[in-house]
Each structure stands twice: as structure tokens, then as C-alpha cells.
MARTOR-516287 format. One record per residue (C-alpha): y, z, x; residue in one letter. Coordinates in steps of 0.1 Angstrom, whole numbers, padded with zeros to 4 digits, always signed. Layout:
YZXa/...
This chain:
+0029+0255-0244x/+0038+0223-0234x/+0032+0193-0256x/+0016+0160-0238x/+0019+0122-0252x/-0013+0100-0246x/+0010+0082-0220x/+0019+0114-0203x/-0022+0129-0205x/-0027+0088-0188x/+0001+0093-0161x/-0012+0128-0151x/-0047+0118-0151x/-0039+0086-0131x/-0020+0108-0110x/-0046+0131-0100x/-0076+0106-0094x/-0051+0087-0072x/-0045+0118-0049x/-0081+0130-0041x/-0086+0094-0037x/-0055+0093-0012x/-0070+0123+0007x/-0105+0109+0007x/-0090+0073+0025x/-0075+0091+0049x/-0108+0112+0057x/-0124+0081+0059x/-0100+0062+0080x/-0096+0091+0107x/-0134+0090+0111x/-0135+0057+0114x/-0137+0036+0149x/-0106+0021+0159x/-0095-0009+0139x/-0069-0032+0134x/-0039-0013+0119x/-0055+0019+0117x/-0027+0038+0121x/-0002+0022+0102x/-0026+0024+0071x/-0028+0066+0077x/+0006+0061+0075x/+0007+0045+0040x/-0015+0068+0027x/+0004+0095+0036x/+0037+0078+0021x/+0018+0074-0008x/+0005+0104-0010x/+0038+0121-0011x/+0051+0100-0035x/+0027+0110-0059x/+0025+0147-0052x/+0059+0149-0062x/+0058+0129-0094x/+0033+0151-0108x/+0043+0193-0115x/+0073+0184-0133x/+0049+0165-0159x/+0025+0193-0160x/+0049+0222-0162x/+0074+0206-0189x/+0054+0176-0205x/+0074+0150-0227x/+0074+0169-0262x/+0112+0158-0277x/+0119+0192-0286x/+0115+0212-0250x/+0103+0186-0228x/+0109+0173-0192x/+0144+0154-0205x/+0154+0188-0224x/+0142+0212-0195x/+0148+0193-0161x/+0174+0211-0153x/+0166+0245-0159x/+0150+0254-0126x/+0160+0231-0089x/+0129+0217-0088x/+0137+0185-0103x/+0160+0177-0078x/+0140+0189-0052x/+0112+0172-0055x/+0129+0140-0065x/+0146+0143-0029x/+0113+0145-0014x/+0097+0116-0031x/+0126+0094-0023x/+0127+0105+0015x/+0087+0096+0015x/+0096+0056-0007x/+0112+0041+0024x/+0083+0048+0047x/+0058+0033+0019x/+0075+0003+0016x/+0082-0004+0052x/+0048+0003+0065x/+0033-0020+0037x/+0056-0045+0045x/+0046-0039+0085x/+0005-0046+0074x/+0012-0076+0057x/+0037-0087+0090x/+0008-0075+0113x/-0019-0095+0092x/+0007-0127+0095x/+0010-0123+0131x/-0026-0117+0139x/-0038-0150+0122x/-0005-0170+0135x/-0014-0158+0172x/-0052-0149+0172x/-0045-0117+0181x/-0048-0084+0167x/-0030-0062+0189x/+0003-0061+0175x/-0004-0032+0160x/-0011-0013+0192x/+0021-0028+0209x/+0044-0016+0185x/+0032+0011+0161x/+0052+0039+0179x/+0080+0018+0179x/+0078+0004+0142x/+0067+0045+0131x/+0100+0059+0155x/+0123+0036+0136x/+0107+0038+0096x/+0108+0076+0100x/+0146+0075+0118x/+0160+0049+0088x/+0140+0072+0062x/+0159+0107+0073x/+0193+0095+0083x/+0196+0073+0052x/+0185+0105+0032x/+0207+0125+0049x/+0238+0106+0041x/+0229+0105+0004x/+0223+0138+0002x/+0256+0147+0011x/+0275+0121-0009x/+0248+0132-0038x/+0259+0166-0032x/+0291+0158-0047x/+0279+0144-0081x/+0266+0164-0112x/+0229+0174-0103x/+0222+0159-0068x/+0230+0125-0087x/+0192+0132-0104x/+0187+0125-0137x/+0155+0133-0157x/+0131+0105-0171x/+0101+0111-0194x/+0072+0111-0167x/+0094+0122-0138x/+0131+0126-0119x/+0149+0094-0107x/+0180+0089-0088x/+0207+0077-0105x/+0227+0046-0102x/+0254+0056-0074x/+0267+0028-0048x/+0250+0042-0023x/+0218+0047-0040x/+0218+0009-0046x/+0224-0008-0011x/+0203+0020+0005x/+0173+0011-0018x/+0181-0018-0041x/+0189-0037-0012x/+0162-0031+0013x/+0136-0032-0012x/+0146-0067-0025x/+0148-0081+0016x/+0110-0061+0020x/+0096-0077-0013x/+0110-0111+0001x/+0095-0111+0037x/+0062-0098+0023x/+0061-0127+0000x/+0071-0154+0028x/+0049-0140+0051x/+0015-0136+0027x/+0018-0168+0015x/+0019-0181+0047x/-0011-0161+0058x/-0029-0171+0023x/-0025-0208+0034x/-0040-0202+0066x/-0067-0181+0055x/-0078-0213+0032x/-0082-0230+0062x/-0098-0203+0081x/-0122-0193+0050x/-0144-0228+0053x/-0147-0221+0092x/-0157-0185+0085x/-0178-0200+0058x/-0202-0225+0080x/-0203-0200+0105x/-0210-0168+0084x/-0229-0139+0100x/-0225-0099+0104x/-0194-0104+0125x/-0173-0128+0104x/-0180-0111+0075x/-0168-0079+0085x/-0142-0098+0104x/-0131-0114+0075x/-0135-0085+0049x/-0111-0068+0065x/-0084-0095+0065x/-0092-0105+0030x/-0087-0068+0025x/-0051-0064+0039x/-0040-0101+0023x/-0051-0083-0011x/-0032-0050-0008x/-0001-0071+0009x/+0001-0090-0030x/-0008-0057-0046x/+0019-0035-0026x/+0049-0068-0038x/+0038-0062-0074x/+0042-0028-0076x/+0075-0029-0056x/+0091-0056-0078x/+0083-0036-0112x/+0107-0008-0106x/+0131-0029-0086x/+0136-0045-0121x/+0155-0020-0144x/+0173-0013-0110x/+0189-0043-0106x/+0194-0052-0144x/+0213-0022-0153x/+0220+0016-0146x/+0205+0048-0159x/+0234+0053-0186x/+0225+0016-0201x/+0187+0019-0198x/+0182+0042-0226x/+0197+0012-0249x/+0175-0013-0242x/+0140-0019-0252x/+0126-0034-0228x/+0142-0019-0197x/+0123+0014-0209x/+0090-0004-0210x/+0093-0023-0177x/+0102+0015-0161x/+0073+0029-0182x/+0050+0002-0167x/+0062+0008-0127x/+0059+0045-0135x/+0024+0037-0137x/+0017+0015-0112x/+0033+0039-0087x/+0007+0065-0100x/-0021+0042-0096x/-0014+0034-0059x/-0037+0058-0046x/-0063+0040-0067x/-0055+0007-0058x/-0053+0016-0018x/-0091+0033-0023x/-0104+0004-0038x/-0095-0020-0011x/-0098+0000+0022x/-0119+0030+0008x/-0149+0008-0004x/-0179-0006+0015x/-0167+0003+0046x/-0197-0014+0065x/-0200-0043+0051x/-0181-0072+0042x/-0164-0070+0006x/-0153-0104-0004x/-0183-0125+0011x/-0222-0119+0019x/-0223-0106+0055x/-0252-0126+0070x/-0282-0146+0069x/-0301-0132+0103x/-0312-0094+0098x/-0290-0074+0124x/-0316-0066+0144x/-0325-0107+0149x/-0294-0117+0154x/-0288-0127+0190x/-0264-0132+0224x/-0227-0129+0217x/-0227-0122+0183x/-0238-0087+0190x/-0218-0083+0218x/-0186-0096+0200x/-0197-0065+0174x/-0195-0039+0196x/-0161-0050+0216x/-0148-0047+0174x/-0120-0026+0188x/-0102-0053+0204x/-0110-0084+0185x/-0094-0117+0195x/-0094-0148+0172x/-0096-0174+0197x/-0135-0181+0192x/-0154-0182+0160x/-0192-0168+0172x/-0222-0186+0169x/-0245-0192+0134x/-0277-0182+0131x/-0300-0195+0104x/-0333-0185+0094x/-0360-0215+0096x/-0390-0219+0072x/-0414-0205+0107x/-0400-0176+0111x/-0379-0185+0140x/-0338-0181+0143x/-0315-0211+0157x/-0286-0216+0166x/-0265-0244+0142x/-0230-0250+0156x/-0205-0233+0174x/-0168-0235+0163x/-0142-0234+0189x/
């Protein structure tokens, strides 16, 4: 029977609430309308999603007991090396397509546009996928070289150990991701404080929704850098051999096990959540059903939003009637 620490009954029950709420985003997304990065968010969730699957049997079928746990037993059937092989080939795409939302997001608000997404998602999807096999592909055959697939067993779950190859494929890459995505949101989070007083003066059922949805991706662009630096940490600072020696390595690796297993979670609660409405802001002052001209018509053209125009206000008098306050070019 195995034996289960409170961390490891957390991680596994983190885990699981992450996937069903991975599976219900993605049901939720693919019945949605068309929207801005639509497809490169399906994308992330299924990343994610594969991640996480393979984190969790390993837990469940060995535990972390010290005796005959998943450090003792890892090794005693291929599936620790499988499924570590699996979650690494689904990390790249993850990280890349996180790091293409929080490009798209930067682009849209630089250029008033929101169709970058639909220019290049087959191109952007053609070469994460490419980069994500062939790179796999090479380390599997230099891994196949080293004592157990160069895997060695953690106490949640199988990681790759330190080989050369291992660290410029990931190590590298990673730190250049978490570096643009940084740049680029803290450029978008300066134009968004210019943009949220504008949205503000002006705020309706359109720019609410409007901005919900950009608040939305700026959020999980911040998010998706946090819980890529965490595990970049031990990585850089030292290998698997020296890890085990020091403190608080162990406790930085506990904490971006984690994370990782909270990133279902995390995606839910921004994208998965009030889908109608806006989030961050309140959506109007007009009923929907009062509200007038091109406001309405701008709401049902939502599938090809541009930036260029801020639509009109409309605030309730003491009478009863609606008018029109300013326009924003």
C-alpha cells in the first residue's frame, strides 16, 4: 500500500482539480465564438494538459514513503522514463505558446490590431510543434546512451537530468522565453495604464468585455513568467547530483513542482470564469437592450475587433433618457 505525505496528498489533489479544470477550458473555449487567440489558448491548454497527466500515476502508484517510495521504486517498471519523455516533449510547446499570447497581446495594443493571431497561428503552431519533436528526438538518442534515459526520480515526479544537451535545449530557451515575455508585458502593462483611463471615461458593454479580455491575457502573461522562472532556478544553480545537498534548492524544486500542478487552475480562473462579462471592471451603465448605434454594432463584428476607435458612452440621466457624453478617437 502506498504511503502518501501531506505534500504528496496536496500535489495529487492539485493535480487532479487542475485537469478536469483543463478539460472543462477547453470545452468552453471550442464552444465559444471566435476570439482573439482562440486557438493558441486550446493549444496551451492542451500543453498543459499533458504536462500534468504525466506528473500524476507515478505519485499515485508509488507515493513518497522513504522505505518503498517513488525514489526507491522509479525504476522498477519503464514508465518513469516514459512518461517523463512525454511531459518534456509537451514543456516546449507550453512555454512557447504562452510566450506567443503575451507577444500577440503586445502586438495587438502596439498596432490596434488583433489579427496577428489569425496571420500567423499555423505558422507559429508548424514551427513550436517542429522545434518540440526534433529537439526531443535528438535527446532521446543522445539520452539513450546514459544510465536510464538520463531520468532520474524526484519525490513528486521524474525529471531529466543535468546532461549538456538537456541544458541549452531547455535551460537556454526557457531563460530567452522568460526574458521576452517580461520585456514585452511590461511594455503592454504601460500601455494598458494609458489605455485603462480611456476605457474608463468611455465604459460600456463593449469596452468592458473588450478590456476583460486583455486584462485577462496581461494577467496569465505575468502568471505563465512566474511559474517558468521557479523551476528554471535549481536548473541553473546546480545539477541533480548537488541538489540533494542543499536546502533550499529542494524547497525552490518543491515549490515549482507545485506551481506546475496548479497551472490548470490558474488557466481556469482567468479564461474559464465569467465568460460574458467583463472580469476586472463593471461592464456598463446603459442596460444592453438601451444601448444604442455603433456600440451594438461594434458587439456583434466582436470577431474582428480593431483598436483604432474607442465607441461611444452612454449615461443614464435622472429622466429616464440615454445620451451620448464624448467620443474618444
Amino acid at each position: 500500500m502506498p504511503l502518501y505525505s501531506t505534500a504528496a496528498s496536496v500535489f495529487i489533489a492539485l493535480q487532479i482539480i487542475s485537469l478536469l479544470l483543463i478539460l472543462c477550458l477547453i470545452v468552453i473555449i471550442l464552444s465559444s465564438n471566435s476570439h482573439f487567440a482562440k486557438w493558441t489558448l486550446i493549444q496551451v491548454c492542451i500543453s498543459a494538459f499533458g504536462c500534468g497527466f504525466t506528473n500524476l500515476p507515478l505519485i499515485i502508484m508509488y507515493g513518497d514513503g522513504a522505505a518503498d517510495g517513488l525514489i526507491e521504486r522509479a525504476f522498477e517498471t519503464p514508465w518513469c522514463i516514459i512518461l517523463q519523455k512525454v511531459s518534456l516533449f509537451f514543456l516546449f510547446p507550453l512555454e512557447f505558446f504562452c510566450c506567443a499570447l503575451a507577444f500577440y497581446l503586445w502586438y495587438a495594443l502596439v498596432k490596434r490590431d488583433f489579427d496577428i493571431e489569425k496571420k500567423y497561428c499555423w505558422l507559429v503552431s508548424t514551427l513550436v510543434w517542429s522545434y518540440t519533436t526534433i529537439y526531443n528526438g535528438i535527446l532521446l538518442e543522445i539520452a539513450s546512451r546514459v544510465e536510464h534515459w538520463g531520468v532520474f526520480p524526484g519525490s513528486l515526479n521524474c525529471k531529466t537530468s543535468g546532461i549538456i544537451p538537456s541544458f541549452y535545449g531547455y535551460v537556454v530557451p526557457t531563460s530567452i522565453i522568460v526574458l521576452l515575455a517580461v520585456l514585452m508585458s511590461l511594455h503592454s502593462a504601460y500601455i494598458l495604464r494609458d489605455r485603462w483611463s480611456h476605457f474608463y471615461n468611455a465604459k460600456n458593454r463593449t469596452t468592458a468585455i473588450r478590456l476583460g479580455e486583455v486584462v485577462r491575457l496581461f494577467a496569465w502573461s505575468f502568471t505563465f513568467v512566474v511559474l517558468l522562472t521557479l523551476p528554471l532556478i535549481p536548473r541553473v544553480i546546480q545539477n541533480e547530483s548537488q541538489i540533494d545537498d542543499n536546502y533550499y534548492i529542494i524547497n525552490i524544486a518543491k515549490i515549482a513542482n507545485f506551481g506546475a500542478a496548479s497551472t490548470g487552475t490558474l488557466l481556469f480562473l482567468i479564461f474559464g470564469t465569467n465568460r460574458k462579462a467583463a472580469y476586472f471592471l463593471p461592464c456598463y451603465y446603459a442596460p444592453p437592450n438601451k444601448v444604442r448605434g455603433p456600440l451594438l454594432n461594434d458587439y456583434d463584428n466582436y470577431d474582428n475587433p480593431k483598436l483604432t476607435k474607442m465607441p461611444n458612452a452612454y449615461f443614464k440621466k435622472d429622466n429616464g433618457n440615454y445620451y451620448k457624453r464624448r467620443e474618444y478617437a
